[in-house]
C-alpha positions in Angstrom: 18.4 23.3 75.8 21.0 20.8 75.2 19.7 18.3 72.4 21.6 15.5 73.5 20.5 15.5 77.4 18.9 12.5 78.5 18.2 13.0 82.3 15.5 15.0 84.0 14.5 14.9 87.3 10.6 14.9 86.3 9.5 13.7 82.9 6.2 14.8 81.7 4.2 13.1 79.4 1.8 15.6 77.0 2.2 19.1 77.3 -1.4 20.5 77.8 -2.2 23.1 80.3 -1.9 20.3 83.5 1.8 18.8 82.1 2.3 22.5 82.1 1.7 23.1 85.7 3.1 19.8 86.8 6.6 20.5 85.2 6.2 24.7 86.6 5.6 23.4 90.5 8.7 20.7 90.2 10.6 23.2 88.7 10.1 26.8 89.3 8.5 26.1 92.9 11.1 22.5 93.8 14.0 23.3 92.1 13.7 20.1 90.7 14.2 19.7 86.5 11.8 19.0 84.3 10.6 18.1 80.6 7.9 18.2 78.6 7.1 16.1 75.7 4.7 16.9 73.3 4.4 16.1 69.6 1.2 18.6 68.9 1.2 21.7 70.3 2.1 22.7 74.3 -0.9 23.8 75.7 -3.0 21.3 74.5 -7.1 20.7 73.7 -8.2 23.5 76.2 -5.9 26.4 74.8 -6.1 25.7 70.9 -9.4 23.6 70.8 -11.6 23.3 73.8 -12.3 25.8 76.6 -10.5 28.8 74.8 -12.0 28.6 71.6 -15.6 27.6 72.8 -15.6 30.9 75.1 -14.1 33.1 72.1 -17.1 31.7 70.4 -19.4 31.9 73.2 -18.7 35.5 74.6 -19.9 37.3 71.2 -23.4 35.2 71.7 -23.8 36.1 75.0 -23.2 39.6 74.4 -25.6 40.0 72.0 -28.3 38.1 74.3 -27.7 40.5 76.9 -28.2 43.4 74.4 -31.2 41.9 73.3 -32.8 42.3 76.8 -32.2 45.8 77.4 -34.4 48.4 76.2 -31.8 51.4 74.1 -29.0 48.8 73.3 -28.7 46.5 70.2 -26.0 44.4 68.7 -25.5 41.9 66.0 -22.9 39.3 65.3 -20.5 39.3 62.5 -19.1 35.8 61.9 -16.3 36.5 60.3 -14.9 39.0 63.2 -15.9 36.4 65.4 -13.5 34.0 63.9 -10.9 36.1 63.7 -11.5 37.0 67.6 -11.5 33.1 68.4 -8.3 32.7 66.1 -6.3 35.3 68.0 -7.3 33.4 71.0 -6.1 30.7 70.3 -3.0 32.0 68.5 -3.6 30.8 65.2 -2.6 27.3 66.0 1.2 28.5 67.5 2.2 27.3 70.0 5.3 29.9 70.4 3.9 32.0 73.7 3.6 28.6 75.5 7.6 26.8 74.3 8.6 30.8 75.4 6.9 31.0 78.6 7.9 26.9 79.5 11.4 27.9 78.6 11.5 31.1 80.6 10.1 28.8 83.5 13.2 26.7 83.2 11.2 23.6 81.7 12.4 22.3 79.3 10.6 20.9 75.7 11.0 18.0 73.8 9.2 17.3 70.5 8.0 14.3 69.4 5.4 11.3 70.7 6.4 9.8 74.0 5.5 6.4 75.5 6.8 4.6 78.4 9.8 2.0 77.9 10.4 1.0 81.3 10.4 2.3 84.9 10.7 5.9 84.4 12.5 5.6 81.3 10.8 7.2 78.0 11.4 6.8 74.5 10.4 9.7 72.3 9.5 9.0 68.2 10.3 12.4 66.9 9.1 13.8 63.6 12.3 13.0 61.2 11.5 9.2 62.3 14.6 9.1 64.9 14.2 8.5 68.6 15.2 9.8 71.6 15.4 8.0 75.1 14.9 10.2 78.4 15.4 9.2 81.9 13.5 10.2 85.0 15.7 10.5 88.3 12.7 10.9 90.5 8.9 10.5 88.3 7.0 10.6 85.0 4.1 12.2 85.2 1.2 11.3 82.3 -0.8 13.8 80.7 -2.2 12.4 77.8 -5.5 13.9 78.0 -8.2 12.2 76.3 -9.9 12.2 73.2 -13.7 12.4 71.5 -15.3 9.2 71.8 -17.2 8.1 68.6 -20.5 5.8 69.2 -20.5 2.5 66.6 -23.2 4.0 64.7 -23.8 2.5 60.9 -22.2 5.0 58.4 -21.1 7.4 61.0 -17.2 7.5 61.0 -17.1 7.1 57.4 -19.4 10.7 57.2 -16.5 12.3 58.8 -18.6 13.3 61.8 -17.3 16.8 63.4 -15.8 16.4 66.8 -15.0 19.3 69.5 -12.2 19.8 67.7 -13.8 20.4 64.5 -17.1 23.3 66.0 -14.6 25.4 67.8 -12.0 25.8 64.8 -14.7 26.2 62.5 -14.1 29.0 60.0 -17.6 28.6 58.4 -21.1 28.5 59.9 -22.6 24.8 58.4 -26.6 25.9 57.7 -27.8 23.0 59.4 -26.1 21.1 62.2 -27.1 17.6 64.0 -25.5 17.7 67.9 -24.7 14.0 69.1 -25.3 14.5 73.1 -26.6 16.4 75.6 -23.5 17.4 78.1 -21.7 20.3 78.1 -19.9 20.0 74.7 -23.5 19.6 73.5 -25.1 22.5 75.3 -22.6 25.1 74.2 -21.8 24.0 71.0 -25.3 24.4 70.4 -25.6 27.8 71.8 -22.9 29.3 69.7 -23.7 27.3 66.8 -27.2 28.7 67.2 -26.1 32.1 67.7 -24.3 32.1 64.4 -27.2 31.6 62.1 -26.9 27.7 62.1 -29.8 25.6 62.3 -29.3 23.3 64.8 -30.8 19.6 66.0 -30.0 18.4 69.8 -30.5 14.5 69.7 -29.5 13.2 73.1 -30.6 9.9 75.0 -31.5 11.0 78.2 -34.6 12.7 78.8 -32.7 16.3 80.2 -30.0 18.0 79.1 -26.8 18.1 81.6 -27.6 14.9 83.4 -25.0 15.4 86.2 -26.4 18.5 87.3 -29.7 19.4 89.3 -32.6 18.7 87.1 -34.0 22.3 87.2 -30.3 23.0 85.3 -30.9 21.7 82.5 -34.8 22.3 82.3 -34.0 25.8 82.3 -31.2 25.5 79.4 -33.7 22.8 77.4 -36.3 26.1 77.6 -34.2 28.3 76.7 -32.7 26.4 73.5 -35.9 25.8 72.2 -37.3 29.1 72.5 -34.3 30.4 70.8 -35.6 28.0 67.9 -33.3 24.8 68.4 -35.0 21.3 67.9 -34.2 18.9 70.6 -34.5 15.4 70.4 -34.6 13.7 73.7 -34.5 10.1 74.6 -33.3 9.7 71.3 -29.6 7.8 69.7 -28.7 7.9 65.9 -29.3 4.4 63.7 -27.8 5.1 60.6 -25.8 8.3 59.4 -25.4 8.9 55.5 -23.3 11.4 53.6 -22.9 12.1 50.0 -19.3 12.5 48.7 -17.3 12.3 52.3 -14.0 13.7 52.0 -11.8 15.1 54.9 -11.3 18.7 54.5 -9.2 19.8 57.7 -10.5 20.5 61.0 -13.7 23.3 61.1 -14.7 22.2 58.1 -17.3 20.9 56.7 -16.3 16.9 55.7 -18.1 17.0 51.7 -21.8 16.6 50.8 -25.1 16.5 52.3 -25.6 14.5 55.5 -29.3 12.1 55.8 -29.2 11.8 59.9 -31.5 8.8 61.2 -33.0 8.8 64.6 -34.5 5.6 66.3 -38.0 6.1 65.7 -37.5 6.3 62.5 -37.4 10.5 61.8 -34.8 11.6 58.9 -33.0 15.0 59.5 -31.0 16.2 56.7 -28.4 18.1 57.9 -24.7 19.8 56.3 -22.7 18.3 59.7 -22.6 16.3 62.1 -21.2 17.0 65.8 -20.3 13.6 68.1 -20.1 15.5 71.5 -21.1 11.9 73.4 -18.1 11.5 75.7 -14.2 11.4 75.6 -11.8 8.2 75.7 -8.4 8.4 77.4 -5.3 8.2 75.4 -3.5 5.7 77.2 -3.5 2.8 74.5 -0.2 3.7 72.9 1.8 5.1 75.3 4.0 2.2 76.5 1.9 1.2 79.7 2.5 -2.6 79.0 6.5 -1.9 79.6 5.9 -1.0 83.6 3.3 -4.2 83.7 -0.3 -1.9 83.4 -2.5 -2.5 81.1 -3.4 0.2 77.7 -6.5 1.3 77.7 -8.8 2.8 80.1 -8.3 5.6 82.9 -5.5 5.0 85.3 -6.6 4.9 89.1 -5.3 7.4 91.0 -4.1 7.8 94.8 -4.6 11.1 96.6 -1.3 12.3 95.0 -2.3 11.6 91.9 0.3 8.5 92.0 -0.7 5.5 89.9 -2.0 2.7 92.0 -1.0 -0.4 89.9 2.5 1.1 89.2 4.9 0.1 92.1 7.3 2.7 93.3 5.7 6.4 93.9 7.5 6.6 90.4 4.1 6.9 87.9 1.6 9.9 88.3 -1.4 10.8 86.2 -3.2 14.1 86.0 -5.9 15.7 83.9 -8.4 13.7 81.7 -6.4 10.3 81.6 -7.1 9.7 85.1 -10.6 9.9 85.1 -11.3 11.7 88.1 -13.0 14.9 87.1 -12.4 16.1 83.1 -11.9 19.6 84.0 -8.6 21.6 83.1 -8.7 23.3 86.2 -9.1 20.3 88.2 -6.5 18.8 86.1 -4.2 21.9 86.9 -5.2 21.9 90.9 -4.2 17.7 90.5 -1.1 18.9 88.4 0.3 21.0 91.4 -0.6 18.2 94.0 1.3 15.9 92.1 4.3 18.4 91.9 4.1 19.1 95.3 4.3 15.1 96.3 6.7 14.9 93.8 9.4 17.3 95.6 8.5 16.2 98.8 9.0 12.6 98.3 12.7 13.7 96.0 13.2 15.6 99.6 12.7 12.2 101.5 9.7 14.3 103.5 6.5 12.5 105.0 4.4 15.6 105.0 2.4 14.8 101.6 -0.4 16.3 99.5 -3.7 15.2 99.2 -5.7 16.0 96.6 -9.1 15.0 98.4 -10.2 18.5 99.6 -9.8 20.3 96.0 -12.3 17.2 94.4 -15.0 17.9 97.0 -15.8 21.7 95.5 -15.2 20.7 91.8 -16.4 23.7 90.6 -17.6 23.8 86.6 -19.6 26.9 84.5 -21.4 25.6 82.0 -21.3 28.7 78.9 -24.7 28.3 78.0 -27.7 30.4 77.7 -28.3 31.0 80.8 -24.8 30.0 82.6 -24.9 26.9 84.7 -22.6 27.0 87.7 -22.1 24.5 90.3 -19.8 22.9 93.0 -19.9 20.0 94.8 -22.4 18.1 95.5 -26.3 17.6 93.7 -28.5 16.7 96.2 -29.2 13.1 94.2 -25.3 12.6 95.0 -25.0 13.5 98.5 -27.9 11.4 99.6 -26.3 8.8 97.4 -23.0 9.0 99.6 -24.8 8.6 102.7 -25.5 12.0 103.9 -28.8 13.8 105.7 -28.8 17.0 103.6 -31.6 19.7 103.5 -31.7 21.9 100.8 -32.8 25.2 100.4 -33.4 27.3 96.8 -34.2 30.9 95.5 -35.7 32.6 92.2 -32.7 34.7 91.2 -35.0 36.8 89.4 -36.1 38.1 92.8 -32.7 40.3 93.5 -32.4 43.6 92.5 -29.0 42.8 90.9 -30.3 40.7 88.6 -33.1 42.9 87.7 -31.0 45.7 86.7 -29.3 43.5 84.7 -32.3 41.9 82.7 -35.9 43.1 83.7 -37.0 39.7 82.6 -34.5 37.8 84.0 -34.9 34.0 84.5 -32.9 32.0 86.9 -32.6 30.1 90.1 -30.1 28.7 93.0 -30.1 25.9 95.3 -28.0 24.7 98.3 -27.2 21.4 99.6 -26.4 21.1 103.3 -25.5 18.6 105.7 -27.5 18.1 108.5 -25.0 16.5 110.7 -22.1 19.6 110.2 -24.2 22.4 109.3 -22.2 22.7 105.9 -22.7 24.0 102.2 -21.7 20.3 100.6 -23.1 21.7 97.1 -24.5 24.6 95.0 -26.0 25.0 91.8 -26.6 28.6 89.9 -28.5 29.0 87.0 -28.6 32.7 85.4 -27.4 35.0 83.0 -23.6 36.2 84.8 -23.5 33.8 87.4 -20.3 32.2 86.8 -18.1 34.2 88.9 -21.0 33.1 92.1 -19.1 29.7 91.5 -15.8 30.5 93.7 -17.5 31.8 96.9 -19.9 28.5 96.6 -16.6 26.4 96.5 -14.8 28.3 99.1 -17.9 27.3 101.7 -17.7 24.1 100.0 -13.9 23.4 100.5 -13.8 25.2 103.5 -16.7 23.8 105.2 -17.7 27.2 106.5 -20.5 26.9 108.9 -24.1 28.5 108.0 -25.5 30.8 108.0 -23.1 33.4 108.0 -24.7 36.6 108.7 -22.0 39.0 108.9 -21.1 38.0 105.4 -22.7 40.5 103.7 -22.7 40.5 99.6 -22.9 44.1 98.1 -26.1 45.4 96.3 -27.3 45.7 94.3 -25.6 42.4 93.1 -26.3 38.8 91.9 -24.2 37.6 95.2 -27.4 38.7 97.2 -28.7 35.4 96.5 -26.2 33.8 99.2 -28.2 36.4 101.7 -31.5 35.4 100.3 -30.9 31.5 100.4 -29.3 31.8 104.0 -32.6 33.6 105.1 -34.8 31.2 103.2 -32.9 28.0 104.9 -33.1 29.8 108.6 -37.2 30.3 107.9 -37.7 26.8 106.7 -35.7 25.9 109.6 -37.9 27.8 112.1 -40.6 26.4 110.4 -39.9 22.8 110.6 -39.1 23.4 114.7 -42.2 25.4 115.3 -44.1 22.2 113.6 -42.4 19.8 115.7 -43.2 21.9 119.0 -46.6 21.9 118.4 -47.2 18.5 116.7 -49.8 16.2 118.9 
């Protein structure tokens, strides 16, 4: 790359896996160039310190679970082989394979921080303390991600409170761990905490665990922690946090001395870390937003091609956390190529754009708990919230001859949402040892609005799929039930 080029067609701001894919669709796909500027390392939180790391960590815990419930099989868990597992996932920290395959893509990379100084016009601080000014010919695109949020809590930020970042570069197992939340960062940090030999403390305000998702979700998961032998602390928030001897030893590990954890009813739990999973912030205050007249601070609101509303132009786009929509890498991918793809067509003076609306009704997420939590679209809370006459319809997972093969006491259960009006899967929800890979045919009916039931669809057997049969059967008896009522009501 030539150090002293200033002009791109596409400039993209934070190189995590949706700048990635934003800069690959303009440029690989458009013919259109394209930079990315990153000062950590390209790939961002989900390849080096969320999703990658958390299932390197996970995967080993699940195994063993599943060994546990078969008769003949046994396994254990080495921590140290574990770590060394997670750190080849994540490459130890280098982010060579990702410049090397952005290069190879024909995008281009520029280190340093980047902010905004002007209608597509970016000034980059780079590490020797020079700068570096890059104009766009056709869009910026922002992909700043976000960052842990840290509640005001007496004494808490000065105990040096462990963050996502912190539990999935761990390189030693802390013997007894408080968990801040009860989301997903919560749920399956705890899990492979747990599953290392830690002893672990859930404190979270609500009164269930994974509060976006059907209630039986996270009942299941809260039975399953427990039983496993972790404490959970519901409807509870931290009052004060003390630790002796503080001192910042590097991400994974553990920030100094003992830790004296207060709970608002007054219980004490000494603990040898703290984990804050209880929300992220975006990272938009410092990168330059005032200069094109929006204010830091705060998601940016989005059009349907991921454009920024308040900038004027079709010049500004945001994808991926920063915007708020869904915190999902793949949804922040999906918005990444959507953007791209409006992108080229507006550089090609075409009419014909994107719109990301379809992709955000399945929003599909797997939650890497024990059991798995899948879901897309819709609970059935939120779809009679938006105004829809849904029936729902769910099944005992445990009752399918695939799942039995795979555990003899297996515990788990589905549910549909469906709207009346279309006759339409508008949501699912799967909760079950191996269900995550149910999650794509649930969002295919979702995205597709694929009429039901769907008879000749058959799933093969003996599988966990069966339970699409099983819940399509279940909805057409409740169905016949509900008519035959109504013909022979007085």
């Amino acid at each position: 790359m030539d150090p002293d080029r200033s002009e791109w067609d596409v400039i993209v701001l934070g190189g995590a896996a949706a700048g990635e894919n934003a800069a690959q669709y303009v440029s690989q796909f458009s013919g259109l160039s394209s930079v990315l500027v990153e000062d950590r390392l390209v790939g961002g939180e989900c390849s080096y310190w969320a999703c990658m790391p958390s299932k390197a960590l996970l995967r080993p815990v699940e195994v063993v679970d599943a060994a546990a419930h078969l008769p003949g099989v046994s396994a254990r868990l080495d921590p140290a082989g574990v770590f060394a597992r997670r750190d080849r996932v994540i490459n130890g920290l280098d982010d060579t394979s990702q410049v090397t395959w952005a290069l190879d893509t024909g995008v281009d990379v520029v280190r340093g921080y980047g902010g905004l100084a002007g209608e597509r016009v970016v000034v980059v601080s780079r590490p020797d303390g020079s700068t570096r000014t890059l104009t766009a010919r056709h869009a910026v695109v922002l992909d700043t991600g976000s960052c842990p949020a840290v509640p005001d809590v007496p004494g808490l930020r000065a105990a040096l409170p462990w963050t996502s970042r912190d539990v999935t570069t761990m390189s030693e197992v802390p013997r007894r761990v408080v968990i801040l939340g009860g989301g997903v960062v919560a749920c399956e940090a705890a899990t492979w905490l747990h599953g290392l030999g830690a002893e672990v403390t859930v404190v979270h305000r609500g009164e269930r665990l994974l509060a976006r998702n059907e209630p039986f979700a996270g009942a299941l998961v809260a039975e399953e922690l427990r039983g496993s032998g972790v404490r959970l602390c519901p409807g509870q928030s931290l009052s004060q946090v003390k630790r002796s001897d503080p001192r910042d030893t590097g991400e994974g590990r553990v920030h100094g001395g003992e830790l004296s954890v207060a709970l608002d009813d007054g219980t004490v739990i000494v603990a040898d870390e703290v984990v804050v999973a209880a929300g992220r912030t975006p990272n938009t205050d410092d990168i330059g937003l005032e200069t094109v007249g929006l204010s830091p601070g705060g998601f940016l609101d989005v059009d349907d091609q991921q454009c920024v509303r308040a900038a004027d132009g079709s010049w500004l786009y945001a994808i991926g956390d920063v915007c708020g929509r869904v915190l999902l890498t793949h949804m922040g991918k999906y918005q990444a190529r959507i953007a791209g793809d409006a992108i080229a067509a507006r550089a090609a003076g075409r009419a014909d754009l994107p719109s990301a609306v379809a992709g955000h009704v399945g929003a599909p997420q797997v939650v890497f708990t024990t059991p798995e939590v899948g879901s897309a679209g819709a609970t059935e809370q939120q779809a009679r919230e938006a105004g829809l006459d849904v029936e729902t319809v769910e099944y005992d997972l445990a009752a399918l001859a695939g799942t039995y093969v795979m555990r003899s006491d297996y515990r788990g259960r589905a549910k549909l949402v469906v709207d009346r009006g279309d006759d339409v899967v508008v949501g699912a929800t799967f909760v079950g040892a191996g269900i995550a890979e149910l999650v794509h045919s649930a969002t295919t009916a979702i995205v597709g609005r694929i009429p039901v039931p769907t008879r000749h669809v058959v799933p093969s057997y003996p599988t966990a799929s069966e339970i699409w049969l099983r819940l399509l059967e279940t909805l057409c008896g409740q169905r016949h039930t509900a008519g035959s009522e109504r013909r022979h009501s007085p």
